[in-house]
Legacy VTK file of the C-alpha trace (Angstrom):
# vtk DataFile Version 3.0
C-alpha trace
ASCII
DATASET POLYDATA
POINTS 460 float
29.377 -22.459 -15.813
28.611 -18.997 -15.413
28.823 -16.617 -18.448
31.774 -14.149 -18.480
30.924 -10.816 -19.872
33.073 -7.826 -20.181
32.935 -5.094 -17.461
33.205 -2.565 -19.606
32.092 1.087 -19.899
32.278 1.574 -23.705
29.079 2.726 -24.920
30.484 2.766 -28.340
31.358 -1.023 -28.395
29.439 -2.813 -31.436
26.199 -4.648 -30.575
27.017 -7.928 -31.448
24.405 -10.668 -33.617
21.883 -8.357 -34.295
20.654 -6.847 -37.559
20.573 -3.482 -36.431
24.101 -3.254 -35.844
26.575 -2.182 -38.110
28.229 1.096 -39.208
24.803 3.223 -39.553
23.609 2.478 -36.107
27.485 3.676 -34.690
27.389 6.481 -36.897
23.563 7.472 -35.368
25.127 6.484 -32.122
28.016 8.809 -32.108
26.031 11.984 -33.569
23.656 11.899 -30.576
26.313 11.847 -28.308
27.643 14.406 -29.062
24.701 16.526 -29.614
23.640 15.687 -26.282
26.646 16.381 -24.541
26.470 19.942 -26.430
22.913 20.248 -24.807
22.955 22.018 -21.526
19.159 21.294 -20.869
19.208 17.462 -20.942
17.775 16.602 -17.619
14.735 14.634 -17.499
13.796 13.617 -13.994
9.642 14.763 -13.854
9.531 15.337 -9.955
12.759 17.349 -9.033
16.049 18.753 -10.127
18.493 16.659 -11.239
20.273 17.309 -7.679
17.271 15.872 -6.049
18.264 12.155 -7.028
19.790 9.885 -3.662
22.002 6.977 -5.686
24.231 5.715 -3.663
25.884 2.360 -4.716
24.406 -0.826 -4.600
24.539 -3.051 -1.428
24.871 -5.980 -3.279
28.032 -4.445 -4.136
29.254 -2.359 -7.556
30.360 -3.939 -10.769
28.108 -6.953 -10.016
25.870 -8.240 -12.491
21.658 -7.314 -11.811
18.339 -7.442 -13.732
17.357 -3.504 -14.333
13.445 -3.193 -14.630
12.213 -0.207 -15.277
8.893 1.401 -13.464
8.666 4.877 -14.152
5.825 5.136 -11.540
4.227 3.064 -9.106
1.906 3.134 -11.097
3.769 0.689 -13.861
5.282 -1.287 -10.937
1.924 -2.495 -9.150
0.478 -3.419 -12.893
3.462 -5.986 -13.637
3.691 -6.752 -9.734
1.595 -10.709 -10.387
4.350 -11.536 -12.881
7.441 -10.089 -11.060
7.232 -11.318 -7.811
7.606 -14.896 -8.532
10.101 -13.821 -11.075
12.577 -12.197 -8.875
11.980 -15.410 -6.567
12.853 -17.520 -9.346
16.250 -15.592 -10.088
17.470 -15.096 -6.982
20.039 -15.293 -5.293
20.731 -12.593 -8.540
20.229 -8.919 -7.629
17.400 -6.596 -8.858
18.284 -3.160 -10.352
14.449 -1.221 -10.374
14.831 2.087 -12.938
13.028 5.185 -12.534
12.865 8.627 -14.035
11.251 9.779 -10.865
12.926 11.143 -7.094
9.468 10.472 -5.551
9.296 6.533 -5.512
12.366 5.141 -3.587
10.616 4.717 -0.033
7.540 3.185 -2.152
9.552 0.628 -4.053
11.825 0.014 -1.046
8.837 -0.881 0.965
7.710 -2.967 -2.046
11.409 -4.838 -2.805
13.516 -4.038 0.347
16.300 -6.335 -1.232
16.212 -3.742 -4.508
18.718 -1.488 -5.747
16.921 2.166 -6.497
18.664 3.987 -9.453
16.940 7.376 -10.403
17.552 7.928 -13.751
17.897 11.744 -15.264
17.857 10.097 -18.878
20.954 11.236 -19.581
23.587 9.068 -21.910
25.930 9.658 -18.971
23.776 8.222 -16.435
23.069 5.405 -18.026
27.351 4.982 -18.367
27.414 5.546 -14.387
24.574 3.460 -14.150
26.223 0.402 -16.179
29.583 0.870 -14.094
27.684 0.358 -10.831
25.759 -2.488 -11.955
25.688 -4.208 -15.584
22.565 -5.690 -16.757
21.887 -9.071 -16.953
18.519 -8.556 -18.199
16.528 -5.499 -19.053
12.987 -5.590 -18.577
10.621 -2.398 -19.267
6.892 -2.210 -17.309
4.277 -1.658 -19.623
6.103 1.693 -20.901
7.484 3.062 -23.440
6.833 0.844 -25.931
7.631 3.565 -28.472
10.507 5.844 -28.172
9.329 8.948 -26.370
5.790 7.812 -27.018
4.803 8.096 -22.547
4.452 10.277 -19.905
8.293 9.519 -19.108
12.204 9.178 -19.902
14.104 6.308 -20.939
16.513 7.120 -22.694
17.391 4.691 -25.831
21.268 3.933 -24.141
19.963 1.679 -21.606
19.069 -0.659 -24.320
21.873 0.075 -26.141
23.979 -0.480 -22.874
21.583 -3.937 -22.630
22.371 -5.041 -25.964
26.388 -4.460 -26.141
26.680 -6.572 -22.922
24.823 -9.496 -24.382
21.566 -9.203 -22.294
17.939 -9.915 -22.953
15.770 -6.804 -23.489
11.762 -6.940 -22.639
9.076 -4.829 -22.829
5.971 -6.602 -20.251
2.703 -5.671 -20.189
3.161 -2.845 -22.663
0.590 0.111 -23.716
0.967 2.858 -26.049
0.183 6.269 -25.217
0.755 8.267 -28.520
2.325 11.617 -27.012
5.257 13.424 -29.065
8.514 13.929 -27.844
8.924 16.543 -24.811
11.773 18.511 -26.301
13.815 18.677 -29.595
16.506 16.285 -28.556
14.063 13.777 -27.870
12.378 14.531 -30.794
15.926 13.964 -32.915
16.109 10.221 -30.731
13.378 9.641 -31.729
13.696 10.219 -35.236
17.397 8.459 -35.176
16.468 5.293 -32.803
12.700 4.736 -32.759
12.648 1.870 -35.073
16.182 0.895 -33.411
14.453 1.004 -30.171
11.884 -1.538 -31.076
14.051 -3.967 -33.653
16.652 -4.431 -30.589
13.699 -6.058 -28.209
13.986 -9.542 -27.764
10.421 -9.853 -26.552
7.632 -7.248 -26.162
4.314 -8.508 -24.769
1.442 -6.081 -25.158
-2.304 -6.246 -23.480
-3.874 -6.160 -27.073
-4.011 -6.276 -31.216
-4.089 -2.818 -31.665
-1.001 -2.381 -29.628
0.753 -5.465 -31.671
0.289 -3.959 -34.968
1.045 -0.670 -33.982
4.333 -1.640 -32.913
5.093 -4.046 -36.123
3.843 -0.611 -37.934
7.376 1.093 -36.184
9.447 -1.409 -36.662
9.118 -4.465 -33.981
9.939 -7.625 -35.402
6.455 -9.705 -35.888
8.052 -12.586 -34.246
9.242 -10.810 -31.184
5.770 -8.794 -29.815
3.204 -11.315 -28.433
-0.968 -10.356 -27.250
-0.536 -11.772 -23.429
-3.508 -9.312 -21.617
-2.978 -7.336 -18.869
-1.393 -8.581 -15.984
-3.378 -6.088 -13.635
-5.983 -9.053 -13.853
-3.696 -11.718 -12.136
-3.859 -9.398 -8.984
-7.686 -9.384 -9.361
-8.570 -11.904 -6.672
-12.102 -12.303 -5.035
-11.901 -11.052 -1.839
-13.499 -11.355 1.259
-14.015 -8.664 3.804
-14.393 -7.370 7.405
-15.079 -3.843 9.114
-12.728 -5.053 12.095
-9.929 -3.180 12.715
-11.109 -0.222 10.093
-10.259 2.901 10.723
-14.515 4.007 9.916
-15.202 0.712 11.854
-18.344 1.408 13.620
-19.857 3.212 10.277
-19.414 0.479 7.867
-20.664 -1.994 10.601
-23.909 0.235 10.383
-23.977 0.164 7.010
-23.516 -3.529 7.030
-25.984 -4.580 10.040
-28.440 -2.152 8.961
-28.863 -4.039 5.588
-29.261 -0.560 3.852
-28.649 -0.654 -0.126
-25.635 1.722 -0.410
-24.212 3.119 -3.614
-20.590 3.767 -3.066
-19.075 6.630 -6.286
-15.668 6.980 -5.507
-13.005 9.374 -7.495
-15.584 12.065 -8.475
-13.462 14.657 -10.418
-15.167 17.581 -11.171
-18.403 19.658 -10.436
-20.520 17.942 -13.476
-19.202 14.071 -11.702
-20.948 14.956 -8.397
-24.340 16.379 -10.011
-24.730 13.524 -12.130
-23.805 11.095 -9.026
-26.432 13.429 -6.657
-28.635 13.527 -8.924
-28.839 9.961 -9.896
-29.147 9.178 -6.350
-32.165 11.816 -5.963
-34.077 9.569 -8.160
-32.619 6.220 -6.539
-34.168 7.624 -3.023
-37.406 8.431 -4.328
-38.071 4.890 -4.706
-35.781 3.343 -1.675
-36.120 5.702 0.775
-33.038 3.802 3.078
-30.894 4.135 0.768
-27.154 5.759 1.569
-24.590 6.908 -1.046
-21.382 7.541 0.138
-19.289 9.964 -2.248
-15.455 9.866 -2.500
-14.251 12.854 -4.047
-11.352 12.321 -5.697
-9.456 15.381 -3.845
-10.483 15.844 -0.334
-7.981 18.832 -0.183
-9.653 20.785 -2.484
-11.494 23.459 -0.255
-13.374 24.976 -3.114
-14.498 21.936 -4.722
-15.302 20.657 -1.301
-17.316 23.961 -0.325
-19.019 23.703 -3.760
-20.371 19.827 -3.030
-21.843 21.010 0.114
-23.747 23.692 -1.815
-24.769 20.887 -3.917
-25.992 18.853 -1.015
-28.211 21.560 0.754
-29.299 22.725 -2.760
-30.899 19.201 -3.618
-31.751 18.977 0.293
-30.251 15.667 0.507
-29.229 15.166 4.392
-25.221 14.484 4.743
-22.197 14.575 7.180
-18.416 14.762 5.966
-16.313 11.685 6.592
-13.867 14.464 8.333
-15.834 15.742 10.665
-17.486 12.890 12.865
-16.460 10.624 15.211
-16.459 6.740 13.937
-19.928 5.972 15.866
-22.979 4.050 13.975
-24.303 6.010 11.085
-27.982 7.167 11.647
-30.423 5.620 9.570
-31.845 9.187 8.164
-28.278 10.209 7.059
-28.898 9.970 3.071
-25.473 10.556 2.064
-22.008 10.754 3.721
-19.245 12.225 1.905
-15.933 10.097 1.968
-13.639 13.128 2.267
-10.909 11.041 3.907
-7.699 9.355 2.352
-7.185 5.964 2.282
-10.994 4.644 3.066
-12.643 3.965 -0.259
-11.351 0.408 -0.713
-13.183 -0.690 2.836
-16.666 1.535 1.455
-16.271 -0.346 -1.695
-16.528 -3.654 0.237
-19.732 -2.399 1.737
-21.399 -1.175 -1.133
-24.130 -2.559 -2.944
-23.312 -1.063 -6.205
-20.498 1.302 -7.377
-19.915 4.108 -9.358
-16.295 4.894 -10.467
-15.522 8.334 -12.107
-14.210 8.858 -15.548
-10.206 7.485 -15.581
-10.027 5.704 -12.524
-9.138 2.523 -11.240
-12.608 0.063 -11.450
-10.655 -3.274 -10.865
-11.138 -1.604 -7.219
-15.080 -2.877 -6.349
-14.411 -5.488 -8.610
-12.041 -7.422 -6.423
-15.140 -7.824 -4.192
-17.274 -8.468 -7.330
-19.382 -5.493 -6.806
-21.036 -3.992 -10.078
-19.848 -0.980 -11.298
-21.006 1.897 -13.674
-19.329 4.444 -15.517
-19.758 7.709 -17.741
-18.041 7.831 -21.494
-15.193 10.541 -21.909
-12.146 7.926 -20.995
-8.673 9.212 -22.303
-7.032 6.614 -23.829
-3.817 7.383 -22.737
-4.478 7.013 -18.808
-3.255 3.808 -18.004
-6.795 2.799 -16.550
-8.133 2.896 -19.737
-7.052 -0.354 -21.288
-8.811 -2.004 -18.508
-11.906 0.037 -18.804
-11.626 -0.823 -22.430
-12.419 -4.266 -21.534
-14.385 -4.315 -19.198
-17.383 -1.886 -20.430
-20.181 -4.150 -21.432
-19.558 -6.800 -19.590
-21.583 -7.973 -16.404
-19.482 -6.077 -14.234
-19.106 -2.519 -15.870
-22.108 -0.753 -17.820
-21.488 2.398 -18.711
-24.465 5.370 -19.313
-24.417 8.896 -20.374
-27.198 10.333 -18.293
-28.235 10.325 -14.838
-31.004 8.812 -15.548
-29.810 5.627 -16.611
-27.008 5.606 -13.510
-30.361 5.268 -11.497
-32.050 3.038 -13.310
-29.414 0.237 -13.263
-28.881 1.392 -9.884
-32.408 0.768 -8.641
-31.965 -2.597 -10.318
-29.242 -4.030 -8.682
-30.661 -2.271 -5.098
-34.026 -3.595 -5.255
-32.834 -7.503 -6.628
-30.504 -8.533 -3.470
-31.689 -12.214 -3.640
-29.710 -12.155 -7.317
-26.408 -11.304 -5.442
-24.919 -14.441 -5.608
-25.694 -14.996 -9.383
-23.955 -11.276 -10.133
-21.071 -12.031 -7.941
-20.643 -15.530 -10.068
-20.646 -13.575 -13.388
-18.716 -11.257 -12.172
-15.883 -13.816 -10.947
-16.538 -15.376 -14.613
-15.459 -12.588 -16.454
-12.279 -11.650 -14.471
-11.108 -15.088 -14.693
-11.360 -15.198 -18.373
-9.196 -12.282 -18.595
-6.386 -13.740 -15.977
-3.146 -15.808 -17.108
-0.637 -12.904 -18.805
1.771 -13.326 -15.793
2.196 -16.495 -16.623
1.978 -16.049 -20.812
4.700 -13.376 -19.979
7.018 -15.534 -17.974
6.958 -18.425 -20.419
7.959 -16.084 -23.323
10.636 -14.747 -21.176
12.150 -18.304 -20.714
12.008 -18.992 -24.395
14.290 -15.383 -25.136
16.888 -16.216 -22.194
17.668 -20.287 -22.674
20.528 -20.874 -23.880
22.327 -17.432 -22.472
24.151 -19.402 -19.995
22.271 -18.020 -16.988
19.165 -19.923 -15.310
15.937 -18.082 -15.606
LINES 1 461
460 0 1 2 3 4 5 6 7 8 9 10 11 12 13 14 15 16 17 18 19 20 21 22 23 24 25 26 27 28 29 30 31 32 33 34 35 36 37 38 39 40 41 42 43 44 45 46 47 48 49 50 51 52 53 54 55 56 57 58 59 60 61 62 63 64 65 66 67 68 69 70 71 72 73 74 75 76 77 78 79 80 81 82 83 84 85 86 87 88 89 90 91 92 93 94 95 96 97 98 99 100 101 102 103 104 105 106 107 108 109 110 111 112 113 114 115 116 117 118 119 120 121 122 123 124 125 126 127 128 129 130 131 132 133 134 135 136 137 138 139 140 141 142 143 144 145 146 147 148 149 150 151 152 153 154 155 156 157 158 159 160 161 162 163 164 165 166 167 168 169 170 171 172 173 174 175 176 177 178 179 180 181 182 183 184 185 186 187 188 189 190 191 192 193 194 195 196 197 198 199 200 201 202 203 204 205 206 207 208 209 210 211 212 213 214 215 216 217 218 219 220 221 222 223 224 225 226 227 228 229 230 231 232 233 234 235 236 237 238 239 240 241 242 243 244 245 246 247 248 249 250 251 252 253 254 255 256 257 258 259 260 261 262 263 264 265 266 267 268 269 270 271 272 273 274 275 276 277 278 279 280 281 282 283 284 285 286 287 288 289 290 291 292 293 294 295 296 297 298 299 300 301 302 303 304 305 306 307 308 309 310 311 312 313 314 315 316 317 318 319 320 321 322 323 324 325 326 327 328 329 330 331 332 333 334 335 336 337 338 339 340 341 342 343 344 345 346 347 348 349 350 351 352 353 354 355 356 357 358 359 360 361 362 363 364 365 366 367 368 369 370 371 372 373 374 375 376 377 378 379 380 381 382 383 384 385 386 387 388 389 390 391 392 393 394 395 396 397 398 399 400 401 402 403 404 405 406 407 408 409 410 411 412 413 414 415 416 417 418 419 420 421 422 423 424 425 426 427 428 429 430 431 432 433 434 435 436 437 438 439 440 441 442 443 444 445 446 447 448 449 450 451 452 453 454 455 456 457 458 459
């Protein structure tokens, strides 16, 4: 029989069987509310005015029951993407509620989840109220952030769990990461220093990619029994992969690149001036000693027409013989062309696929060459609070990532990996070994998630 719950605005209703409940917490609870609705500078939303939001109501129809899951970005979405799909499968025919604090995402999750209901929060206590009346949760679930109050790069505001909690649902954190940034303003600052250990003691289950993040999070608050080490679920959507120029839009280059048999180093996301002379000046030293060789350098913004005009410099300066992605037709690539710059959107995933070896700049995404099991090296200087870095984290070291400081040693390991084709197979093998090993928190995740929901009265 399905559970009823109340349909009921009240934000100030108790919280019932939990232990942070109780007079403080209402007390807390009623202060901020009030000093927020004394605020006149509350909104949140990152990517527009407040007026920019499009929330219309549901399809599925208001006041029905959903599961909220909040993605700030993409970004968040894609990483818990291996574990939610066959989640939402699994709950259906129950609707999916997906949160955001951005007005830039709706046609991107739409595309994603057509079925989906789209909220853009402003991170507001009010929103959240307008937000519950349209559709209560049956489940909260948060992607990878915040796992700390105010601790990431967005806004969710501590009343959707409180919403969560007085209607009886489950609250999750999946896949989480901690970013360590301070509160944006001082009335986040003053949540944070009235709910943050609130925050964390009302999750149900909070599944993190590491140690360090687990016993940060006990550190706050979290209750040791509730925050599980699972991995990162970006891993699950690691898959070997097998390619084919047909179809691409650079179709007759990476055919030429492919038939041709030349060794090709592939450095895609190049930031900044010092990326591209280590990267051209690596491959000086690589084509030395194979004189065939072609690197193809991504920059990672094409639209920069300074940066752009300062690579070309760089090219004539070294003499190294180039064309621009941009500017040809897709016809073969001759064979004395040393280097073509990728300054083109949307191509470095097929030039990947071709490559021989990769480089991938500093906080960028290297699960990219990996899917085809290409290996990869990297310079030091990762931020910790990108979200690539927990996966560069573990993958330095191994046999698919090596990272080096100089150019130098980029062309050393380089001209190793060029000049031993007939070991391609065996690489490719230890590649594939090491990204299996780190596979199976989709799965860890949705077991967990079973054990916090049984016995609510609702199948999961």
């Amino acid at each position: 029989m399905k559970r009823k719950r109340p349909n009921t605005q009240g934000s100030d209703r108790p919280i019932p069987g939990t232990k942070a409940t109780g007079f403080w917490l209402m007390l807390k609870w009623l202060l901020f509310r009030f000093l927020e609705t004394a605020s006149n500078t509350r909104s949140r939303l990152r990517s527009a005015p407040a007026s920019g939001r499009t929330n219309a109501p549901p399809a599925f129809g208001p006041g029905r029951e959903s599961i909220w899951i909040y993605v700030s970005t993409i970004g968040e979405l894609n990483a818990i993407e291996p574990f939610l799909r066959p989640f939402i499968a699994e709950m259906a025919p129950t609707p999916v509620t997906l949160l955001t604090d951005r007005t830039i995402y709706r046609q991107s999750y739409c595309a994603k989840y057509p079925d989906a209901h789209v909220y853009e929060m402003d991170g507001t206590v009010r929103d959240v109220d307008r937000l519950f009346v349209a559709t209560p949760p049956r489940l909260l679930l948060i992607a990878e952030i915040p796992c700390l109050l105010s601790d990431a790069p967005c806004r969710l505001p501590f009343a959707a769990i409180h919403a969560a909690k007085r209607h009886g649902a489950a609250v999750a954190i999946i896949n989480g990461w901690t970013y360590g940034y301070a509160p944006s303003s001082r009335l986040d600052a003053i949540e944070h220093r009235l709910f943050s250990r609130d925050y964390l003691s009302l999750m149900d289950l909070i599944t993190v990619q590491n140690e360090d993040v687990r016993q940060n999070l006990i550190a706050a608050g979290a209750n040791p029994a509730s925050v599980h080490v699972t991995g990162n679920s970006k891993f699950d959507a690691v898959v070997r992969q097998d390619f084919s120029p047909r179809g691409k839009r650079s179709e007759a280059i990476l055919r030429s690149i492919i038939d041709g048999g030349r060794p090709c180093v592939v450095a895609g996301c190049v930031t900044d001036d010092a990326g591209q002379a280590l990267v051209l000046d690596a491959f000086g030293i690589v084509s030395e000693k194979i004189p065939n060789a072609l690197l193809v350098l991504a920059p990672r913004h094409p639209e920069n027409m300074k940066m752009i005009a300062k690579l070309e410099a760089s090219l004539r300066k070294r003499a190294l013989r180039h064309l621009f992605r941009s500017r040809i037709a897709n016809i073969p690539l001759a064979s004395d062309i040393q280097v073509l710059i990728l300054d083109t959107i949307g191509e470095l995933r097929d030039f990947y696929a071709t490559s021989t070896v990769c480089y991938v700049g500093v906080n960028h995404n290297i699960l990219e060459p990996l899917v085809f099991c290409k290996p990869v090296t990297v310079s030091p200087g990762w931020e910790a609070t990108f979200p690539s870095y927990p996966v560069y984290e573990l993958l330095r070291g191994t046999e698919g990532v090596h990272e080096f400081s100089s150019c130098e040693a980029h062309a050393q390991s380089w001209l190793q990996v060029l000049s031993e084709s007939e070991t391609e197979g065996a690489r490719s093998t230890a590649i594939e070994r090491v990204l299996t090993r780190l596979r199976g928190a989709s799965k860890a995740n949705s077991q967990l998630l079973r054990q916090i929901t049984r016995g609510r009265n609702w199948h999961l």
